[in-house]
C-alpha positions as CSV (number, residue, x, y, z in Angstrom):
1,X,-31.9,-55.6,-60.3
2,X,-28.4,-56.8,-60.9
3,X,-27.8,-56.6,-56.8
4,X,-30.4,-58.8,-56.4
5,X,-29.8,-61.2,-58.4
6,X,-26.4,-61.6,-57.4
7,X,-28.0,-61.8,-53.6
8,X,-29.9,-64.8,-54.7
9,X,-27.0,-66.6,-56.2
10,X,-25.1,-66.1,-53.2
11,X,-28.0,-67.2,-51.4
12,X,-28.3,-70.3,-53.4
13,X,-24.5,-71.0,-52.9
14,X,-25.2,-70.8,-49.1
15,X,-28.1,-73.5,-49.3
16,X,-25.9,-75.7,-51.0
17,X,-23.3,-75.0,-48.7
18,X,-25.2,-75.9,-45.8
19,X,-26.7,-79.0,-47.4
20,X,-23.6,-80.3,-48.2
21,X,-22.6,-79.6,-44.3
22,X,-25.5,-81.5,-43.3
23,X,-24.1,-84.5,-45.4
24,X,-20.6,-83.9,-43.7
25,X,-22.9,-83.8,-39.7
26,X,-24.2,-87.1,-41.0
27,X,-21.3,-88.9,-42.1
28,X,-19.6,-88.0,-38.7
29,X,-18.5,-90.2,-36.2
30,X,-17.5,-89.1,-32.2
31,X,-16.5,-91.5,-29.8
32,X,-17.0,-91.0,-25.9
33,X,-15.3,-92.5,-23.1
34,X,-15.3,-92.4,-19.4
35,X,-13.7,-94.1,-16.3
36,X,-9.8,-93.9,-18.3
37,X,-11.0,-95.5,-21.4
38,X,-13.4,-98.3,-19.5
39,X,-16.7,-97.0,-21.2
40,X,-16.1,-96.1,-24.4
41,X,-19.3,-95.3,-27.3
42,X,-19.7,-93.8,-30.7
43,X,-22.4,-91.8,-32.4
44,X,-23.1,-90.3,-35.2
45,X,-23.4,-87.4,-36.6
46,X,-27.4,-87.6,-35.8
47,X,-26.8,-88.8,-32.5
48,X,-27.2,-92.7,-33.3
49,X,-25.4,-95.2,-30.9
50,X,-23.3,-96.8,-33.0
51,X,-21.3,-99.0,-30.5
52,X,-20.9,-99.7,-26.5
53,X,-17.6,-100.8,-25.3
54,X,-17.2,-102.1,-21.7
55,X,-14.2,-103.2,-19.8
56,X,-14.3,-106.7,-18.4
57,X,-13.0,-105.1,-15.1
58,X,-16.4,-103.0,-14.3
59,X,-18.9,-106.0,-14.3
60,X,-18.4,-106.5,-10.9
61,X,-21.5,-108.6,-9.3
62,X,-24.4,-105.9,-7.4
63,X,-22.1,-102.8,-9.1
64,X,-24.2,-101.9,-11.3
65,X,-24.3,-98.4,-10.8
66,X,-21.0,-97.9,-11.2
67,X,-21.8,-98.6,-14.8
68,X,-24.7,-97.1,-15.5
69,X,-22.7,-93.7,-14.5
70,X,-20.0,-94.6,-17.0
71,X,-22.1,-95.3,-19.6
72,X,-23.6,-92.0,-19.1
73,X,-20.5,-90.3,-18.6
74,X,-19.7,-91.6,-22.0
75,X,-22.5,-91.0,-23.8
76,X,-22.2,-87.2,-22.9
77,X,-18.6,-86.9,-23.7
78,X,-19.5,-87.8,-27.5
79,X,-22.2,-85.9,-27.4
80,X,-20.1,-82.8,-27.0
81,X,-17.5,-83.8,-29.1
82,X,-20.6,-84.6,-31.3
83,X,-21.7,-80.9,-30.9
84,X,-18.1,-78.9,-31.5
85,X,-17.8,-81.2,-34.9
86,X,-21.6,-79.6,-35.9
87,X,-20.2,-76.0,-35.0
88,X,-16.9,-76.4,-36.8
89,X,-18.4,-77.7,-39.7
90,X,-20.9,-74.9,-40.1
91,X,-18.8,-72.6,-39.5
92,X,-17.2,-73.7,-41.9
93,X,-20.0,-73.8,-44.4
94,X,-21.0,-70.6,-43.7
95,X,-17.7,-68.8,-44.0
96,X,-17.6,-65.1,-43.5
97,X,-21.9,-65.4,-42.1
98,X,-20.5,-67.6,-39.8
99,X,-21.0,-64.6,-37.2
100,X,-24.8,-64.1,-38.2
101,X,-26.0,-67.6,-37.1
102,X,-28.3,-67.6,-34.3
103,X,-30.1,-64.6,-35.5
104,X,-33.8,-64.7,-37.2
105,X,-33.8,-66.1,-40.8
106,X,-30.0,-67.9,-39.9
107,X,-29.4,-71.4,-39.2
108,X,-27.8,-72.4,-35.8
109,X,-24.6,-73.3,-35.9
110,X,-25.7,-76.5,-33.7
């Protein structure tokens, strides 16, 4: 009886672990560029757009394609920033069980 109860404390340390790392994911903030620096975005830790930067030099007249790729470019570049900051930060969390995520009754790590 003693085993398990120390199981379900560690288990409740864990949830509050990982609900304080969801608090962390939230409060995060990744910016994306593309083009050198002439796109450049943020998002949050929930994926919101937070802000769209865009050089003077790339609104050229009937190019705007060339855009629409950077903006893209961008957005995908802080998305995976977005998406190592979730993994380090659950890693984090979950400490030594970092190496169980991903398996049936774990959370993912992104």
């Amino acid at each position: 009886m003693k085993d398990l109860n120390s199981l379900m404390k560690q288990a409740q340390g864990l949830q509050a672990k990982m609900a304080e790392a969801q608090v962390k994911i939230g409060q995060t903030v990744n910016e994306g560029q593309a083009g050198g620096g002439l796109v450049k975005l943020r998002l949050t830790g929930e994926g919101v757009l937070l802000s769209l930067k865009i050089d003077d030099s790339l609104m050229v007249p009937g190019d705007t394609e060339t855009v629409q790729d950077l903006v893209v470019a961008a957005h995908a570049d802080a998305q995976a920033r977005l998406n190592m900051a979730r993994e380090q930060i659950m890693k984090e969390a979950l400490g030594p069980m970092a190496g169980l995520a991903g398996m049936p009754g774990f959370p993912g790590l992104t």
